[in-house]
N, C-alpha and C positions, 0 to 999 in steps of 0.2 A: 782394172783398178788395182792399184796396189795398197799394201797391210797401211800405210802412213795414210793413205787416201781414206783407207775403210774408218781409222779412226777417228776421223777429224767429223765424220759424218752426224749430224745430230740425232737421238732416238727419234724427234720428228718426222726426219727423211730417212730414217730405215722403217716407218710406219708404225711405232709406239705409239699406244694410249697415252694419255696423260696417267692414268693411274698404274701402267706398266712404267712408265719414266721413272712415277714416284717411288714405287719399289724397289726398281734398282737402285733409286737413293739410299735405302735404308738395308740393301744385299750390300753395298760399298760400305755403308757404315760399319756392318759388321769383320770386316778387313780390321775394323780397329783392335778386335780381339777383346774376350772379355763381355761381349754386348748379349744379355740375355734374351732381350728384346727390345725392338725400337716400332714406333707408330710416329704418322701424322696427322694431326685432328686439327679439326676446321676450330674458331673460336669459339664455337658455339656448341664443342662439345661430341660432334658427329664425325664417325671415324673417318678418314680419307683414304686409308690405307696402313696396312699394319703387319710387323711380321712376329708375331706373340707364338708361342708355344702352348702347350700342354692345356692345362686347366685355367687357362686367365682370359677372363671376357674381354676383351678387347672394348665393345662399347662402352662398359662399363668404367673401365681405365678411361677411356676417350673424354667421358664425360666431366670425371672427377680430375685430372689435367687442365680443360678447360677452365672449372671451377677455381681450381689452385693458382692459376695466372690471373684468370680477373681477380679474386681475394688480394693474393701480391699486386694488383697494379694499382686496387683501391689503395691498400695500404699507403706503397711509393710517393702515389699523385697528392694523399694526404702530408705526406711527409716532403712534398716538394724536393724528391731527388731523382726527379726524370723519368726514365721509365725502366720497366722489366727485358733484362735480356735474357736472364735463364733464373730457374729452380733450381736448388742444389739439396736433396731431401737425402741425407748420408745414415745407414741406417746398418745395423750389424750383420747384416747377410749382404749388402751393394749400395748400391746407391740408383738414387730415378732423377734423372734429371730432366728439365723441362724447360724449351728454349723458343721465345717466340721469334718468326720466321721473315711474319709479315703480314699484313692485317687479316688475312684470311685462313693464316697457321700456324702450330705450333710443331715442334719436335721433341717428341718424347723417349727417352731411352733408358733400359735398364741394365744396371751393369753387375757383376760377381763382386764380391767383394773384394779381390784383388786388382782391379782395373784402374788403370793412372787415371785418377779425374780430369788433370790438365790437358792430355792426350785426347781423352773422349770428348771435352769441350772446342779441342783446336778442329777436330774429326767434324763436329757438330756445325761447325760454326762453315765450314766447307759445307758440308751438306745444306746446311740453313743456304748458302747462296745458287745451291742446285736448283732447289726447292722454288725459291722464287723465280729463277728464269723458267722453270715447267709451266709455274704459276702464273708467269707474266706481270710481277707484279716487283 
């Protein structure tokens, strides 16, 4: 088999989990440079997968993400202007952005305070569509 043959191969047919596929979504994500940390959390809250550092709960992020896009979507559907494609929470240490995926996900990511928003979004927004062929959905 040759190196062009080897890439083309899906993580399914090299025998990936789904929740190893989803990680290496969020190991690519951090190519973007800048990414403190990034996770995946189901809508309900519950983590999927996550690649957090040091001292931060991870569940606990998972949860409160969740929360923040249903609040934003009540909001939205009240104000009849569609729906929620991402969070933009810009904050004097980064920013956390949060981007729904698909009905079953969101994408959450933290960035350093020097990190191109636009970059991280266009980054995201590749990943959001990773995300959903892992997902099937």
């Amino acid at each position: 088999m040759q190196l062009n043959e080897v890439l083309m191969v899906s993580p399914k047919e090299r025998g990936m989990t789904i929740s190893e596929e989803l990680g290496k979504v969020l190991k690519d994500i951090e190519l973007i440079g800048g990414i403190q940390a990034s996770a995946i959390v189901s809508k309900d809250g519950l983590m999927m997968v996550s690649d957090c550092a040091g001292n931060v709960d991870a569940n606990l992020i998972g949860a409160m993400v969740a929360m923040l896009i249903r609040s934003a979507s009540h909001v939205v559907e009240e104000l009849k202007k569609g729906s929620v494609e991402y969070l933009l929470l810009n904050t004097e240490l980064g920013d956390i952005l949060m981007m729904n995926v698909c009905s079953s996900a969101i994408l959450c990511v933290i960035t350093d305070e020097y990190e191109n928003v636009g970059l991280t979004i266009v980054g995201m927004k590749k990943a959001s569509e990773k995300i959903k062929n892992i997902l099937g959905e």
